[in-house]
C-alpha atoms as a printed R data frame, in Angstrom:
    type eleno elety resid chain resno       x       y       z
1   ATOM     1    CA   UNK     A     1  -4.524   8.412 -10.572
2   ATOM     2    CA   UNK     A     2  -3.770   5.192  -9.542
3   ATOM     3    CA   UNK     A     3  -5.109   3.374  -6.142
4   ATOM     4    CA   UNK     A     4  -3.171   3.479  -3.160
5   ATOM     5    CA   UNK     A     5  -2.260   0.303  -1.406
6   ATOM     6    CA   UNK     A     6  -4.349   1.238   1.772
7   ATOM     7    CA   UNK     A     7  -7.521   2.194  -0.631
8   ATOM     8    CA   UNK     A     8  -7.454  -1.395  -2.336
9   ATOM     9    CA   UNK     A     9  -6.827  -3.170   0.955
10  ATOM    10    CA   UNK     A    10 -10.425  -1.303   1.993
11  ATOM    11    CA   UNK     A    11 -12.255  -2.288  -1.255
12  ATOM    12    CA   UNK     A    12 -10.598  -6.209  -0.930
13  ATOM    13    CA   UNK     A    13 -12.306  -6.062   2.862
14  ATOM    14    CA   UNK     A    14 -15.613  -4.377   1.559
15  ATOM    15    CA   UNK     A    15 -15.560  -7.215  -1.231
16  ATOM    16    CA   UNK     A    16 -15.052  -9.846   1.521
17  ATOM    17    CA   UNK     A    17 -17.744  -8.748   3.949
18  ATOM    18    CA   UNK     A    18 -20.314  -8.401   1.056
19  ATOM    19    CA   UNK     A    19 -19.849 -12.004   0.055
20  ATOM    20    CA   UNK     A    20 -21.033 -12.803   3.913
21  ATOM    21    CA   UNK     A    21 -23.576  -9.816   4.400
22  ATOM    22    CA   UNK     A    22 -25.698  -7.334   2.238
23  ATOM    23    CA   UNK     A    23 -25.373  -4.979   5.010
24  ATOM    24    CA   UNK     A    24 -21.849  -3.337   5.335
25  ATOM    25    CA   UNK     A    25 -21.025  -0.539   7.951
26  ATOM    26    CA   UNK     A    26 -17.785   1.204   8.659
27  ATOM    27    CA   UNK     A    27 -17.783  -0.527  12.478
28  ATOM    28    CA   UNK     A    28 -18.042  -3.880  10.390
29  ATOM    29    CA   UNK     A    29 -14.916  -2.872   7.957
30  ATOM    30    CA   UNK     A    30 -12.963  -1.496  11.335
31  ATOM    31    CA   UNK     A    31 -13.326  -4.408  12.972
32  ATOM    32    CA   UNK     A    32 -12.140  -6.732  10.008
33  ATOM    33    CA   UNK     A    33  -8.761  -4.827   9.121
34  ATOM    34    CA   UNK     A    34  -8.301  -3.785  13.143
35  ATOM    35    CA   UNK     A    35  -8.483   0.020  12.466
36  ATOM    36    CA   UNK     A    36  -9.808   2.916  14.378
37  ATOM    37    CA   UNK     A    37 -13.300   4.354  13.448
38  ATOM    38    CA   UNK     A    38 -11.693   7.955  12.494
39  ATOM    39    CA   UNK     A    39  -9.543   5.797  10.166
40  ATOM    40    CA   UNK     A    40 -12.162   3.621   8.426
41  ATOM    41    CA   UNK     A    41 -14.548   7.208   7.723
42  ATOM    42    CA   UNK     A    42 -11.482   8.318   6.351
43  ATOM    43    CA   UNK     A    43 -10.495   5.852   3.956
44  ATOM    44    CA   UNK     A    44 -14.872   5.653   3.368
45  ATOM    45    CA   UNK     A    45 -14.256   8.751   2.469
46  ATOM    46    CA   UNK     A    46 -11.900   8.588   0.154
47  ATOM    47    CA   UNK     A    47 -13.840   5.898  -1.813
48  ATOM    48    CA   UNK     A    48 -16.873   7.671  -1.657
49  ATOM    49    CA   UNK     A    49 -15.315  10.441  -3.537
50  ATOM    50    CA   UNK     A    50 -13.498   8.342  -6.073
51  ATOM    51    CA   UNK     A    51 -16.613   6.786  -7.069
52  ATOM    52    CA   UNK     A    52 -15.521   3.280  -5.670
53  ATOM    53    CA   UNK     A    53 -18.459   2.986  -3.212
54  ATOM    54    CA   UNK     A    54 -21.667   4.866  -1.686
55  ATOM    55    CA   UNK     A    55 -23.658   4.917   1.660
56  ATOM    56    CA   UNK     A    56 -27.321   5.432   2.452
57  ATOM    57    CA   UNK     A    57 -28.767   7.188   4.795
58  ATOM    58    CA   UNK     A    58 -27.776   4.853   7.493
59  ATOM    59    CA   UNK     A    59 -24.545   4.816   6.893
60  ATOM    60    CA   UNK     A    60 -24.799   1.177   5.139
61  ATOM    61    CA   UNK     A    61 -21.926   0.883   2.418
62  ATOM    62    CA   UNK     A    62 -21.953  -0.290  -0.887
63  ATOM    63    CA   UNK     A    63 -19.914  -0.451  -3.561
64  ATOM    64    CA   UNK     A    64 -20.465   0.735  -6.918
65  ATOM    65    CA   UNK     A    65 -20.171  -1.339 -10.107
66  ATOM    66    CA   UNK     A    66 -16.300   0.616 -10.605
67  ATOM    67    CA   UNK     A    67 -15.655  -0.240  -6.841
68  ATOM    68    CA   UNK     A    68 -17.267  -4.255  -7.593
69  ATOM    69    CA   UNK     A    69 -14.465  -4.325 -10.555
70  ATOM    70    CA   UNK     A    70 -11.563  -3.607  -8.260
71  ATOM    71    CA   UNK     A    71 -12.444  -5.027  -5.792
72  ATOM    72    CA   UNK     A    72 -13.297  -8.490  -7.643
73  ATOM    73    CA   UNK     A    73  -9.822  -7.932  -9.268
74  ATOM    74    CA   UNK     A    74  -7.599  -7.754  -5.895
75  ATOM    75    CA   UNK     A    75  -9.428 -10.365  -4.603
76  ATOM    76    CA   UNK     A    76  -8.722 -12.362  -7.806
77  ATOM    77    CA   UNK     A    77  -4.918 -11.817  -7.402
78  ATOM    78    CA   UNK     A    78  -4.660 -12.143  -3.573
79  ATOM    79    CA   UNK     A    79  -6.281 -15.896  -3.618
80  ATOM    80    CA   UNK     A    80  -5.271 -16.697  -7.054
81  ATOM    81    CA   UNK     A    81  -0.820 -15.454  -5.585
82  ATOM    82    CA   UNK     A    82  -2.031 -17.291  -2.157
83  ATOM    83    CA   UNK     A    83  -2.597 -20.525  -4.162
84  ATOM    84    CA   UNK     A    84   0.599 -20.158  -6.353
85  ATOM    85    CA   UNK     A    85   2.499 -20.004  -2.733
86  ATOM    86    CA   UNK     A    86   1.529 -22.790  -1.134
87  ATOM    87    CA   UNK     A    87   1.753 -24.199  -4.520
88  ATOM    88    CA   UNK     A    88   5.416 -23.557  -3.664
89  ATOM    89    CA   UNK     A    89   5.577 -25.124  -0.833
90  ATOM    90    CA   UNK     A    90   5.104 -21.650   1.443
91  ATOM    91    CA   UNK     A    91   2.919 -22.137   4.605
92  ATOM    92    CA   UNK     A    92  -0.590 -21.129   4.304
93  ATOM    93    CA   UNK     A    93  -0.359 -18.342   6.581
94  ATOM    94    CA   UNK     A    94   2.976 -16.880   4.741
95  ATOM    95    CA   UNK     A    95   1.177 -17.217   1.547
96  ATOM    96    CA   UNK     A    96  -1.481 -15.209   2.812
97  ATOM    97    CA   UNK     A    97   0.379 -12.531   4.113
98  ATOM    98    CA   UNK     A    98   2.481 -12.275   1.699
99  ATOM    99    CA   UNK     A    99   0.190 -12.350  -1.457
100 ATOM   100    CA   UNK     A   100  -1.443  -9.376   0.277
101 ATOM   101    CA   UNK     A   101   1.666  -7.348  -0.233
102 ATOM   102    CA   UNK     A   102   2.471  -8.834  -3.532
103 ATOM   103    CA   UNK     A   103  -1.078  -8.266  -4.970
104 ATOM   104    CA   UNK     A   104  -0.824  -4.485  -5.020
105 ATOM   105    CA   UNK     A   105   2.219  -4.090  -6.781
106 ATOM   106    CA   UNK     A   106   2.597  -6.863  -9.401
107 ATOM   107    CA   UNK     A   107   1.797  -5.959 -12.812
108 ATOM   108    CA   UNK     A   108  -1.058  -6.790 -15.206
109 ATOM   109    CA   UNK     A   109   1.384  -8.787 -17.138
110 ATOM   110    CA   UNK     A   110   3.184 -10.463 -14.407
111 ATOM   111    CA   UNK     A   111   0.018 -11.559 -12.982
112 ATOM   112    CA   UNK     A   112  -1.776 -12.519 -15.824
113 ATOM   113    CA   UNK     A   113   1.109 -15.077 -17.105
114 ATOM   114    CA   UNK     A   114   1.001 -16.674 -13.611
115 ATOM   115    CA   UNK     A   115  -2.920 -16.948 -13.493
116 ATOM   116    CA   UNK     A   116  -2.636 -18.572 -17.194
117 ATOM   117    CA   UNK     A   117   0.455 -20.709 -15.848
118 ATOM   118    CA   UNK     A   118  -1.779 -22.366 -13.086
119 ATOM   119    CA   UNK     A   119  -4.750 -22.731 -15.103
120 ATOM   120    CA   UNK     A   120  -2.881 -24.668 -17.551
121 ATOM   121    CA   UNK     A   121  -0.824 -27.052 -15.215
122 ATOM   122    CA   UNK     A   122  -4.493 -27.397 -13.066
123 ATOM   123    CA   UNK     A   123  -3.507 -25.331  -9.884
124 ATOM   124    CA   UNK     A   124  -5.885 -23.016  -9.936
């Protein structure tokens, strides 16, 4: 079953706060995205039980080696569609927002012509 958009926007903030912080808690990840408590145990949840991430007994998350992967790979395509924007000529803060939305549904294929495009013409 594939991810839901929500789920991968989760792991891509996990991913981001982990680069900044070993220590990762669901107050941290609320804070980041600007959702409710209830909402961010939920989604924890979620990922806990699709084998994306784990918590310790204080409540510290982590993610697993299958939650690292995705997570890495989202993060890949969101800077990698962010650079190919303002490439374009698109704001930085368009590109942003709108590689976000683009990064979840663009295929394997799709994506990995356009990351092989800018490698090859340097604007990567």
């Amino acid at each position: 079953m594939a991810m839901l958009e929500s789920g991968e926007m989760y792991l891509e903030t996990i991913y981001i706060l982990s680069q900044k912080s070993s220590t990762i808690r669901g107050i941290d990840v609320g804070e980041q995205m600007g959702f409710s408590k209830p909402s961010v145990s939920r989604a924890i949840g979620l990922l806990k039980k699709g084998g994306y991430v784990v918590t310790d007994n204080l409540g510290y998350i982590q993610l697993t080696e299958k939650g690292y992967k995705k997570a890495q790979s989202i993060y890949d395509r969101h800077t990698v569609l962010t650079k190919l924007l303002i490439n374009l000529g698109v704001s930085e803060e368009t590109a942003t927002n709108d590689a976000c939305r683009i990064e979840h549904y663009i295929s394997d294929e799709t994506f990995d012509a356009i990351k092989a495009h800018m490698k090859k013409y340097g604007k990567q």
